[in-house]
C-alpha positions in Angstrom: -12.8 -2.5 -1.4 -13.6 -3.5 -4.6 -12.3 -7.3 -6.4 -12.1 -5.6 -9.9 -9.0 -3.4 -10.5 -9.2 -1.2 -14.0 -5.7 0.0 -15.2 -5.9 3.4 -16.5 -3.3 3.4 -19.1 -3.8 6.8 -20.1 -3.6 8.1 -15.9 -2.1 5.4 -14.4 -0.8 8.0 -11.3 2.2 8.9 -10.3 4.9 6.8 -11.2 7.8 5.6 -8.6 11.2 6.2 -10.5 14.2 4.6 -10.5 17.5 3.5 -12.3 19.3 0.4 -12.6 21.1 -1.0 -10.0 24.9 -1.1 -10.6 25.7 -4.7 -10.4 23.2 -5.1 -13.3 23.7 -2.4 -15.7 25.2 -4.1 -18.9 25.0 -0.8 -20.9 23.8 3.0 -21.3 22.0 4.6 -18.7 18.3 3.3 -18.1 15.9 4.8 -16.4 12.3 3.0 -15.2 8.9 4.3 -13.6 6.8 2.1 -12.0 3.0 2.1 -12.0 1.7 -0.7 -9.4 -2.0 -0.9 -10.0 -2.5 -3.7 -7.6 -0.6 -5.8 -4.7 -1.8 -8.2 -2.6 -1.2 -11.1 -0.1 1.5 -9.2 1.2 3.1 -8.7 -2.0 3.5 -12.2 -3.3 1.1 -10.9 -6.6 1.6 -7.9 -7.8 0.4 -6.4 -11.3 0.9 -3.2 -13.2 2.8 -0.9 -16.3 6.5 -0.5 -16.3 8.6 2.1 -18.9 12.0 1.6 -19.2 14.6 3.9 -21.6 17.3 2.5 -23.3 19.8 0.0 -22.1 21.0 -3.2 -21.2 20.6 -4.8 -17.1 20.9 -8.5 -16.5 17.8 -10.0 -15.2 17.5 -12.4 -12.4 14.2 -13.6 -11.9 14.8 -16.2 -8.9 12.0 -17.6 -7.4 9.8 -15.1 -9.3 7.7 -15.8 -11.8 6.3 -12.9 -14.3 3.8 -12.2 -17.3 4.3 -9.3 -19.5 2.9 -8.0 -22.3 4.7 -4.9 -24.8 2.4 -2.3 -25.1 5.0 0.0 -27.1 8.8 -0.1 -27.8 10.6 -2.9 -28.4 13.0 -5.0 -26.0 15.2 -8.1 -26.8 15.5 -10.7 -24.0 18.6 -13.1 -24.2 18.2 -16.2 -21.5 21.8 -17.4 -20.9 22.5 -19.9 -23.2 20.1 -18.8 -25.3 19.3 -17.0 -28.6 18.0 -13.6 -28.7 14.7 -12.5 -28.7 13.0 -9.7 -29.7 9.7 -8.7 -28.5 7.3 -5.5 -29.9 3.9 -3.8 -29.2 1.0 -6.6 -28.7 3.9 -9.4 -27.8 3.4 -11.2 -24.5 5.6 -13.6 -22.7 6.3 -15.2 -19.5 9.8 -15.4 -18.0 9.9 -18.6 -15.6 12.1 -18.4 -12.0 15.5 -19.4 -12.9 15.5 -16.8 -15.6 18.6 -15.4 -16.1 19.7 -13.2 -18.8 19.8 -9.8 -20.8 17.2 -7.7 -20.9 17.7 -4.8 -23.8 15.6 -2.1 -24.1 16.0 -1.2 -27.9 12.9 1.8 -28.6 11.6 2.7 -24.4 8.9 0.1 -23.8 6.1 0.3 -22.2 4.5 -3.4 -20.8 1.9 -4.3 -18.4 3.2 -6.6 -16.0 2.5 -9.5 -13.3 4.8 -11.1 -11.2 3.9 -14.0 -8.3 6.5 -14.8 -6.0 6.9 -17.4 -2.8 
């Protein structure tokens, strides 16, 4: 098995699809597909491309920490307490555990993704 995992942006495979959870839809109707590129230590890191559509979910990040970068679309994140924020193509940010707060897809975004959890 190789060390060296290349994500294929323009093939990244089959997708697993899904839609927001009821407890955490804030508005609309979004749906998401999920390309995981790479997972290891039984999960704790994982890495790859996320779509969402339109709409609002609260985000709870507990424990979990994740990196993100916008590869198209545009989303605006609102940590509780917080002012907005909107993030485009090229943008990257973290979101620390104890996150909590709004995540609004504005245009359907596209990001590549890492999160590390306990």
């Amino acid at each position: 098995m190789s060390r060296l995992i290349a994500f294929d942006l323009a093939n990244p495979g089959t997708p697993h699809e899904s839609k927001a959870p009821p407890e955490r839809l804030v508005e609309g109707d979004p749906s998401y597909k999920t390309w995981e590129q790479d997972n290891v230590d039984k999960s704790r890191i994982r890495s790859g491309i996320w779509e969402a559509t339109p709409g609002a979910t609260r985000s709870i990040k507990g424990e979990t920490w994740e990196y993100c970068t916008i590869l198209s679309g545009v989303v605006e994140l609102t940590e509780d307490g917080q002012q907005p924020r909107r993030f485009v193509a090229g943008d990257t940010f973290t979101m620390r555990p104890g996150f909590v707060g709004t995540w609004r897809t504005i245009e359907t975004v596209r990001k590549l993704w890492v999160i590390v959890s306990p």
